[in-house]
C-alpha positions in Angstrom: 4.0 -6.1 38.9 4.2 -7.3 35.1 6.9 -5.3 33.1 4.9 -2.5 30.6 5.6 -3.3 27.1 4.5 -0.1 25.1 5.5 1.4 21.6 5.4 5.1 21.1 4.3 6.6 17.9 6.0 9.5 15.7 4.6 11.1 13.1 7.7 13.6 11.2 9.3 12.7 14.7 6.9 14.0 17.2 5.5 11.7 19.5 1.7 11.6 18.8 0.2 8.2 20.6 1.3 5.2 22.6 0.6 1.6 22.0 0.8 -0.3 24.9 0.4 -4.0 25.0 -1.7 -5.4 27.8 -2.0 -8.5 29.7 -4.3 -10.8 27.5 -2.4 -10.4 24.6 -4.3 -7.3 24.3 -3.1 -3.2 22.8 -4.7 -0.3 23.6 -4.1 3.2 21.8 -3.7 6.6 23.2 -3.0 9.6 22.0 -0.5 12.8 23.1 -2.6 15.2 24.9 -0.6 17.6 22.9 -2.0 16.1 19.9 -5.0 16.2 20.9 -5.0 19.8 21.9 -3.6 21.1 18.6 -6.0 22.5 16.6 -3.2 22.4 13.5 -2.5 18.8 14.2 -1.0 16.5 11.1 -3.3 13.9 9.9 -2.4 10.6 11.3 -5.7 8.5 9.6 -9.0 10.4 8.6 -10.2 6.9 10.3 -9.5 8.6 13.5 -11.6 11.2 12.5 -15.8 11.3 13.7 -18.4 12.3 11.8 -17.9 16.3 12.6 -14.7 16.2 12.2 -12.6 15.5 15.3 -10.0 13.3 16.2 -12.1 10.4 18.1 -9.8 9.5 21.5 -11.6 7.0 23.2 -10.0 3.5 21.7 -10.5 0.4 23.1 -8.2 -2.7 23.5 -7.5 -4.4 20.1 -7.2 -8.2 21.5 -4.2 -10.5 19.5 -3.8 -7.9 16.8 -3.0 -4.1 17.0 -5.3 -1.8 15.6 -6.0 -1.4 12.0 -4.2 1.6 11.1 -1.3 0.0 12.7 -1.7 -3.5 11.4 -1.7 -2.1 7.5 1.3 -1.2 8.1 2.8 -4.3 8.6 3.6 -6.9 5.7 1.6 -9.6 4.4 1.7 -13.1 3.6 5.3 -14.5 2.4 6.9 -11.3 3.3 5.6 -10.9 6.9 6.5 -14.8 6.9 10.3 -13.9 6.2 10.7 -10.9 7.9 8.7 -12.5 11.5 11.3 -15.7 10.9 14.1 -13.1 10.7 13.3 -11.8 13.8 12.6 -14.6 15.6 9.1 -13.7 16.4 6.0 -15.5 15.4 4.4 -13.9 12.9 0.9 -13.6 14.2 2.3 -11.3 16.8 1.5 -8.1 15.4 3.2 -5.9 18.0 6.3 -7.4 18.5 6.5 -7.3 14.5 5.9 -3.7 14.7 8.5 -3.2 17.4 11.3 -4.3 15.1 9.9 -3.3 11.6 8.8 0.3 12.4 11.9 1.8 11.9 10.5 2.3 8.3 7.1 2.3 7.7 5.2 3.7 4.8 4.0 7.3 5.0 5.5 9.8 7.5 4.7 7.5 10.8 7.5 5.8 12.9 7.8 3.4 15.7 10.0 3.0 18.7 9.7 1.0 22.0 8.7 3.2 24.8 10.9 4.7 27.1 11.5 2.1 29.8 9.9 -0.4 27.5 10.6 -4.1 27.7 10.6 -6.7 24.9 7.7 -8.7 25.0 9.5 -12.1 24.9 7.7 -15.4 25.0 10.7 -17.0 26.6 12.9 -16.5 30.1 15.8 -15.3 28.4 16.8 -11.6 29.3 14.6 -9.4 27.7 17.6 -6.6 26.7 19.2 -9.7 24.4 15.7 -10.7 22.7 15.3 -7.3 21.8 18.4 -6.9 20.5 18.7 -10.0 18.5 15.3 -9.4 17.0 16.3 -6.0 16.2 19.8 -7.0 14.3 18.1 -10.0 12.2 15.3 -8.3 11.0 15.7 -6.0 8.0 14.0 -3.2 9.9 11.5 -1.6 7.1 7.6 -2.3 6.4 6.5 -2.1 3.2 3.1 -2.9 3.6 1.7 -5.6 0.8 2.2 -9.6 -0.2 5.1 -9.8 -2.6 8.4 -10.0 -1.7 9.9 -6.3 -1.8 12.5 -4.1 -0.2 13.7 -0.7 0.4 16.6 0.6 -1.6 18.9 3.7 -2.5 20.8 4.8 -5.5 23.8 3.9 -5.6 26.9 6.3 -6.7 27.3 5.0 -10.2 22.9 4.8 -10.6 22.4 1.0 -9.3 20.4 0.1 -6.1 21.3 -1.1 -3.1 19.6 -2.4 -0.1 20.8 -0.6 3.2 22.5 -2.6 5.8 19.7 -2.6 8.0 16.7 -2.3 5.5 15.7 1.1 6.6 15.8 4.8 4.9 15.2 3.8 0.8 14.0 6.2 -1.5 13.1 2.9 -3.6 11.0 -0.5 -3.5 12.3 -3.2 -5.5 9.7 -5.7 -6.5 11.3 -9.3 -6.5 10.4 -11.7 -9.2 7.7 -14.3 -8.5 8.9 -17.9 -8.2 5.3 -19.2 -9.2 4.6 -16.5 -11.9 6.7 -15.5 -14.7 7.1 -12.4 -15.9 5.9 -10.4 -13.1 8.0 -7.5 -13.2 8.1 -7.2 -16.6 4.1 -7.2 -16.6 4.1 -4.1 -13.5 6.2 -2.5 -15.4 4.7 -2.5 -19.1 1.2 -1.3 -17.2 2.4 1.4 -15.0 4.6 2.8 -17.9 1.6 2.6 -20.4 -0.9 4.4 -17.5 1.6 7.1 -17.6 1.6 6.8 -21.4 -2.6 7.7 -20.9 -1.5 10.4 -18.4 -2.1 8.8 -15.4 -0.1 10.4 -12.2 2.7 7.2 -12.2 6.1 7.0 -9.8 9.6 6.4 -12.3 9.6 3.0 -12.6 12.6 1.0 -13.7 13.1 -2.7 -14.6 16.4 -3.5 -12.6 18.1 -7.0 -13.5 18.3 -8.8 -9.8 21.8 -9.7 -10.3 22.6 -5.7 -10.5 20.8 -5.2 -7.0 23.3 -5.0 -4.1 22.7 -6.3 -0.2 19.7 -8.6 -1.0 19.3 -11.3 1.6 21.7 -14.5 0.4 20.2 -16.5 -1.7 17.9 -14.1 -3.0 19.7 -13.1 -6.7 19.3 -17.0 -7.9 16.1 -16.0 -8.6 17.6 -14.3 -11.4 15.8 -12.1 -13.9 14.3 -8.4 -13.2 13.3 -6.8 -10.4 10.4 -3.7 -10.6 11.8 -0.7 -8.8 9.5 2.1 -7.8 10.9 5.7 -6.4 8.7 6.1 -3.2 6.6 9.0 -3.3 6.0 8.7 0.5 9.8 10.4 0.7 10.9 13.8 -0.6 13.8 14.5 -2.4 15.6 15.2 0.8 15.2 12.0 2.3 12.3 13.7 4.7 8.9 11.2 4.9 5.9 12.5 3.3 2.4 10.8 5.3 0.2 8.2 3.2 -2.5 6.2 4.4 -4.0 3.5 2.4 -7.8 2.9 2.1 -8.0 0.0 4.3 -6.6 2.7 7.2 -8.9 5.0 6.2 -11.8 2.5 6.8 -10.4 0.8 9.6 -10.6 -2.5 7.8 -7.7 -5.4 8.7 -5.5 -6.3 5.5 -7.3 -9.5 5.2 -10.9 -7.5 4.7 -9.4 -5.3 1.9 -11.9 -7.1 -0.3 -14.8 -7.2 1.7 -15.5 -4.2 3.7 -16.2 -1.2 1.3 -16.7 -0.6 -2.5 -15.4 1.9 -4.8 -18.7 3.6 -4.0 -17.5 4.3 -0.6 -13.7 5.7 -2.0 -15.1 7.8 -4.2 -17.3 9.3 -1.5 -13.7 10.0 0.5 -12.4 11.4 -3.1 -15.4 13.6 -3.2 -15.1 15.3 0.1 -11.8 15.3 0.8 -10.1 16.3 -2.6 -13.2 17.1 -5.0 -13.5 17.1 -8.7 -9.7 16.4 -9.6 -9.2 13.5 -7.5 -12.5 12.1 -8.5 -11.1 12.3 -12.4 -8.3 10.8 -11.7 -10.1 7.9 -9.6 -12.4 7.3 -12.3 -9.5 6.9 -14.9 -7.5 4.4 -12.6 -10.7 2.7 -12.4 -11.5 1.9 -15.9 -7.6 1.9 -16.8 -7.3 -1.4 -14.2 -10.6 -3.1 -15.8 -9.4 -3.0 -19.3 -5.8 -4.2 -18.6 -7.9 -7.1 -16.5 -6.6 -6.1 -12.9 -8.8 -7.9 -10.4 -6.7 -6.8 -7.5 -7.6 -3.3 -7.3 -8.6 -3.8 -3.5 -8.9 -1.4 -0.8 -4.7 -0.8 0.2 -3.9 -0.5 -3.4 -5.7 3.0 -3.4 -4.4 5.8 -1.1 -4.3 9.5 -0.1 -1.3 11.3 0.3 -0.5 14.7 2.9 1.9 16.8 1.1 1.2 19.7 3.5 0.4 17.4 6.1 -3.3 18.2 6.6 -4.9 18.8 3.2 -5.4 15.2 1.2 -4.7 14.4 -2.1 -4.9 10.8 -4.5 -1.1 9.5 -4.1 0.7 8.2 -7.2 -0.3 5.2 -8.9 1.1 2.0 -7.5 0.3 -1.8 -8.1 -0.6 -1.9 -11.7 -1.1 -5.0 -12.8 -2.4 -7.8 -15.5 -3.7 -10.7 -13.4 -5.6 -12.1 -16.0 -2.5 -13.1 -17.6 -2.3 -15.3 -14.6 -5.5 -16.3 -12.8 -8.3 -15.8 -15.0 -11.0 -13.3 -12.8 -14.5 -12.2 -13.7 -14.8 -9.9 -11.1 -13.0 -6.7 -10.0 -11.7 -6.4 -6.4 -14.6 -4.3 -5.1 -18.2 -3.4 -6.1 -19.0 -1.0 -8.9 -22.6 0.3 -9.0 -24.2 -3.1 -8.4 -21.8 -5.7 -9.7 -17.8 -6.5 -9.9 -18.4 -8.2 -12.6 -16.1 -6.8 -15.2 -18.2 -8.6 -18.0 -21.2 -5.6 -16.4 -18.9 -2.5 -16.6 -20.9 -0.8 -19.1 -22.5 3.2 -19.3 -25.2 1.5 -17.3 -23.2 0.7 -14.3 -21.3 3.7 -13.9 -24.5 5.8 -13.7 -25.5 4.0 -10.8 -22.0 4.6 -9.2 -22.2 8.2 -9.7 -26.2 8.1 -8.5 -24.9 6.3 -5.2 -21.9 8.2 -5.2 -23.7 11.9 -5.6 -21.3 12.7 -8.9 -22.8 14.0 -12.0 -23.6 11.0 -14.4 -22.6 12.8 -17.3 -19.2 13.6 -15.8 -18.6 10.3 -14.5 -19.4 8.8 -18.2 -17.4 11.3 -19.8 -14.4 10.6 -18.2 -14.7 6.9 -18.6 -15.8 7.2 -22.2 -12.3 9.4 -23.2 -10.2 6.8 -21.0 -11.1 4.0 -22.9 -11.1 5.9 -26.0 -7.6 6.4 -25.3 -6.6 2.8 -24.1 -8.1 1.3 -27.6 -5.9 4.2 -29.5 -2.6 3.4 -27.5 -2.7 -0.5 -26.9 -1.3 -1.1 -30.2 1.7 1.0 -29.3 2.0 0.2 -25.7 2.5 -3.9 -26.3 5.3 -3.2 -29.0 7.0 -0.6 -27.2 6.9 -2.8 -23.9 7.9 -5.9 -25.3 4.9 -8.0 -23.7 5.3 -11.8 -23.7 2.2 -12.9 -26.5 0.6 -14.7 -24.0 0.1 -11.4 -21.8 -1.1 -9.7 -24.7 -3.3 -12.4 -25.9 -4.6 -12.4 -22.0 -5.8 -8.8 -21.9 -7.1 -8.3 -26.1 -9.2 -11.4 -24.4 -10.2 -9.6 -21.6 -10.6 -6.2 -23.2 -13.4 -7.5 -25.4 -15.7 -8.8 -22.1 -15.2 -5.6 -20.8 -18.7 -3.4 -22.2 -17.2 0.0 -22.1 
């Protein structure tokens, strides 16, 4: 009989589902029946959720990939690339990335091999020393996304430094780009100017790289800044808070973040989960993003958050940035009304968004009409005070006149 290979999974440290991977390269998901029988059960993903309301437990087998909950919380792209080749582990292979990156996942969700579990190895070598080489090499956190990040703490004397291990940061530090300049500088200058409009922002700090401790070798030549975010997924006592991302919520893989929903169908989530305040501050993210020219507002850079661990609300702002100053975009992540265009955004587009979405048009039209109101009256003060390069800030007064609003 083939050995099991199966991954159990915590949420705040009580066992709440199993992953189990079968033969065919195939993972199936179960839940606790202790889960399922609380009636005052945390929220793992509303996309667990049916229509009336309960938590759906019937899954079936995910083949080659996990399912998407799971999958979004794994990195993407370079990151996932680095982190699979310091485990030894290709990085298509979804659950064995899981097995040694969930010691720190986002939100309040945790993973650990089953009890009697063995490493899923592709080789003949003893399964006990894969396991435990993977484990060692890899820096054992996911911080779902593309750029090249990591989880820190505070140092004694106020610096950051990355654990031993990669796991338990209260941090992210944002790495500069090799291919774009300025990157850091540019997350920075827009989450700290959405704060400026009163927009519910993390600190943020601009950290010089070489002042970051325990980055991987070779990593500080890059030299320059680093963006550093405090995580609200963690309290001040260290203890996880939960988060899900809208991709999870949808049940959409990471590379249909762009595809599968529109801000339509986010807002309808907003609506009914949170109501009128979360829809303000949706609407004001929204318009914020188009007038600074972000075309990456897909479906994981929006989230909810469980402070109380059953009642939703719109996490903190995250992923603020100007990609116009890089590649030039006519079109927003998702649909608006019936366009992305951002060249379309106009008081007639964001009546049909409220008309599909059920929202007052007035109120909808408000909101964006004081937002940008307040954008045009700060702009002036916000490149000065952030010290944009002129080519940033000749990249969004560009884009800032295509935009209608």
């Amino acid at each position: 009989m083939a050995d099991i290979s199966s991954l159990s999974v915590y949420l705040y440290d009580k066992k709440v589902a199993t992953l189990t991977l079968l033969p065919g390269d195939s993972t199936l998901l179960a839940f606790e029946e202790n889960y399922i029988e609380d009636e005052n059960r945390p929220i793992l993903s509303l996309g667990f959720k049916d229509s009336f309301g309960q938590l759906i437990t019937e899954h079936r087998p995910v083949r080659t990939r996990i399912p998407p909950f799971f999958s979004n919380l794994l990195p993407e792209g370079p990151l996932r690339e680095y982190l699979a080749k310091r485990a030894g582990v290709k990085s298509e292979r979804e659950f064995h990335l899981l097995w040694v990156l969930g010691k720190d996942l986002p939100g309040a969700v945790r993973i650990e091999p089953g009890d009697d579990a063995k490493w899923p190895g592709d080789d003949k070598e003893s399964n006990l020393v894969s396991a435990n080489t993977a484990r060692e090499n890899a820096l054992r956190f996911s911080l779902a996304g593309v750029q090249l990040k990591f989880s820190a703490v505070t140092k004694a004397h106020g610096g950051l430094t990355i654990p031993a291990q990669g796991a338990g940061g209260s941090w992210i530090v944002k790495l500069p780009s090799a291919v774009y300049p300025g990157v850091p500088e540019n997350e920075y200058a827009m989450m700290e100017f959405a704060r400026m409009l009163g927009l519910d922002v993390p600190e943020t700090r601009l950290v010089p790289i070489k002042d970051i401790e325990g980055l991987p070798e070779g990593m500080d030549q890059l030299g320059g800044e680093t963006f550093a975010i405090k995580r609200f997924d963690r309290a001040d006592d260290g203890s996880a808070v939960h988060i899900e991302d809208f991709a999870q919520i949808f049940n959409v893989f990471p590379d249909r973040k762009y595809e599968r929903a529109s801000y339509r169908n986010i807002a309808d989530v907003i609506a009914a989960e949170i109501g009128d305040d979360g829809i303000e501050e949706f609407v004001k993210r929204l318009v914020f993003n188009a007038l600074i020219g972000n075309a990456d507002m897909h479906l994981k850079n929006w989230s909810l958050i469980y402070p109380d661990r059953r009642n939703a609300k719109l996490a903190p702002a995250y992923d603020f940035v100007s990609t116009v100053g890089y590649l030039p975009d006519e079109n927003m992540a998702l649909t608006l009304g019936r366009s992305k265009r951002f060249a379309e955004l106009n008081e007639d587009q964001l009546r049909q968004f409220a008309i599909k979405a059920r929202l007052a048009e007035k109120y909808i039209i408000d909101i964006a009409t004081k937002m940008t109101e307040a954008f045009d009256d700060l702009w002036p003060q916000a490149k000065k005070e952030f010290a944009l390069s002129k080519t940033l800030i000749t990249s969004i007064e560009k884009h800032r006149k295509k935009v209608p609003l």
